[in-house]
N, C-alpha and C positions, 0 to 999 in steps of 0.2 A: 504493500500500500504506500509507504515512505517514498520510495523510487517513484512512484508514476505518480504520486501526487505533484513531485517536486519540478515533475515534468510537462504536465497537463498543463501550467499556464498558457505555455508555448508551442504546444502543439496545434499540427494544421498550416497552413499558406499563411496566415493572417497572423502567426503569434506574437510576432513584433508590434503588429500596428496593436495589438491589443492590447498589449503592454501599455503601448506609448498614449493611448485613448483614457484608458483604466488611471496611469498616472497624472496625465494634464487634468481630467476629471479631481482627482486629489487635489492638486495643486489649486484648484481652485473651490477646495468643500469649502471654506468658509463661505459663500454664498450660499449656501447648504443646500439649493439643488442639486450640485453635482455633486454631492455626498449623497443624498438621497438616489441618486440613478445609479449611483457605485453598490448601495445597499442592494438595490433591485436585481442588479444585473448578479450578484452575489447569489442574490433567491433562486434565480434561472440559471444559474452554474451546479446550483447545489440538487435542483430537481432534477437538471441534465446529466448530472452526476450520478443520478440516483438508479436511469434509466440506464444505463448505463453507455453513455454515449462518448464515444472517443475525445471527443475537441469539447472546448468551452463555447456554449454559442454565441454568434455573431452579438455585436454590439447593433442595435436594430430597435424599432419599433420604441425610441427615447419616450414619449409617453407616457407607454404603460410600466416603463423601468421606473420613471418617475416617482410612478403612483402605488407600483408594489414597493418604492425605496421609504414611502411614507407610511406604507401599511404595516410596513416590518416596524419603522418605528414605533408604529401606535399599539403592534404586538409586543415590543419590549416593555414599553410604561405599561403594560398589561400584568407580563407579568412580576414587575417591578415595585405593583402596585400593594402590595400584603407587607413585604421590604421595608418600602417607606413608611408607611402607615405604624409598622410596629418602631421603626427606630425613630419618627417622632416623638411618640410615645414612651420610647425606652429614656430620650433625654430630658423629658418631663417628671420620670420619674426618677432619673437621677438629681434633677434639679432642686426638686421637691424632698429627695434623702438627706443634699447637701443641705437645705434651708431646715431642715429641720434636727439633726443630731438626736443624739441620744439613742436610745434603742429603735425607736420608730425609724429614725435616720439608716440606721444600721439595717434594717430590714427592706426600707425604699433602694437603698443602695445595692444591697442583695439581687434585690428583684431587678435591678436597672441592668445589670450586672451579666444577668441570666437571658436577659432580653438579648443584650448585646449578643451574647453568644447566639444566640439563636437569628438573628437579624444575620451574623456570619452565615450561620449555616443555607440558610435560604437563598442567599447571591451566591453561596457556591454550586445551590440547586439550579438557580434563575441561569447561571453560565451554561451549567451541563445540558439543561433540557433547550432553552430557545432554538440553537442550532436545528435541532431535529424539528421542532414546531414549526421554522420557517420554513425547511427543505418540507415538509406538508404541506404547508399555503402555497411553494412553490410548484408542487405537483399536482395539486388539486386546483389552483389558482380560484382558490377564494380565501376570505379573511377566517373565515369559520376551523377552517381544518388545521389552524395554528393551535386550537385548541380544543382538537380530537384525539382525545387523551385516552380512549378505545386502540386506536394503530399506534400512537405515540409510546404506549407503555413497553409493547415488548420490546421495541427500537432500543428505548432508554436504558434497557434492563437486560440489555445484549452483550455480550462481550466484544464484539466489532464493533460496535458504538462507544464504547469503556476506553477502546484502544483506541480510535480516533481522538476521540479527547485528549487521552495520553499523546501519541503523537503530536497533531495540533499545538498542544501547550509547549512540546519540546524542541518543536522547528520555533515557535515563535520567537521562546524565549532564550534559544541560541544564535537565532538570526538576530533579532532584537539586540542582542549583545558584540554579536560579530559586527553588524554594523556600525553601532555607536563608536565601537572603533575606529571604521573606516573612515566614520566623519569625523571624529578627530583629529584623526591621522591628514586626511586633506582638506582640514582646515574652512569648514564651511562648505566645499562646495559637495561633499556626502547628502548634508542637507536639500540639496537641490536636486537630487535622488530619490531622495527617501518614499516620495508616493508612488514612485515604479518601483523601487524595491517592495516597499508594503501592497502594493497593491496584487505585485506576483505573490506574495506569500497568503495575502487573505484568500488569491485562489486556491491555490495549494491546498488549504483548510476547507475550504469547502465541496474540493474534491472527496477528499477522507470523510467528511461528515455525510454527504451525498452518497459514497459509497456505501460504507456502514448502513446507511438508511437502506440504501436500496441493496441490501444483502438480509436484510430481515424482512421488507414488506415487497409483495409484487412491484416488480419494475415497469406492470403495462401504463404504457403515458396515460395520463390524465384522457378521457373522452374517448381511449380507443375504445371502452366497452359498449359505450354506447352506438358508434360506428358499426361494430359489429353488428348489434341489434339489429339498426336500422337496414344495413344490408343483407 
């Protein structure tokens, strides 16, 4: 999986321009359209992935990359949403331990404490599962299947899923490091890299995760069942 992930960005006629598309897109997220259409085209890397289809597909149809790039957002504050909610909460009640001491203090503190922990544990869930929710929205192409947690569970609870994770985390965070390097090393102009270098590696990761998905649930694309019906 390692190897042809690291190679999938670039594969096909087009791998270069994709790169170079993918990057200038970076280079310009601050506008956060073209973050949002980087998000998208991610969703339709990961579903294409899943299918299991050689090349990354085409950069096409800006639109609807758009608008899956804003759905996927609106699916992460989704499930970000329990997160925030309890670690507001959790600093109100530390707030409220500090203001008050004494045993009562002691106890608010406790709890604030336990919250924290558990506000940890939940973003380390929120990491592990969105990947797979969006590779759903991405193959289903609705916002619903981000959270059909019926196909999503045995995905989550797979060992090829487990290991994409693993992987993923261990390209990023040695690529992450090899290059901070390299910009060091050349003095700024790394930095003017950085979103073609990130941006081959988010594909990389989404191949792994696309695969793993599509090694546990059928790989028939989106609507071929109903094709079939109708023929």
């Amino acid at each position: 999986m390692l190897e042809d992930s690291l190679a999938y960005p670039t594969n096909g006629e087009s791998g270069l321009a994709r790169i170079l598309i993918g990057g200038v897109l970076g280079l310009f997220s601050f506008l956060l359209f073209p973050m949002f259409i980087v998000y998208g085209y991610m969703i339709r890397a990961m579903a294409a992935a899943s299918r299991e289809e050689a090349e990354p597909p085409a950069f096409e149809d800006w639109g609807e990359l758009l608008v899956d790039g804003i759905k996927a957002s609106a699916v992460g504050i989704a499930y970000a949403l329990v997160p925030i909610i309890l670690l507001f909460t959790t600093t109100g009640v530390l707030g409220a331990g500090s203001e008050a001491g004494g045993n009562a203090g002691g106890v608010l503190a406790g709890i604030g404490v336990l919250g924290l922990l558990v506000v940890v544990v939940l973003l380390f869930a929120l990491q592990y599962a969105l990947p797979a929710a969006l590779t759903n929205m991405g193959r289903e192409e609705r916002l619903g299947a981000a959270f059909d947690f019926e196909t999503l569970k045995p995905v989550l609870t797979s060992g090829e899923y487990l290991k994409a994770v693993i992987l993923t985390f261990g390209v990023a965070l040695i690529g992450g490091i090899a290059f901070s390097v390299f910009a060091l090393v050349t003095i700024g102009i790394g930095y003017l890299v950085a979103p073609f270098f990130y941006f081959w590696l988010y594909l990389a990761g989404s191949y792994m995760f696309g695969t793993a998905f599509g090694s546990v649930v059928d790989t028939e694309p989106a609507g071929a069942s109903q094709q079939v019906q109708m023929s």
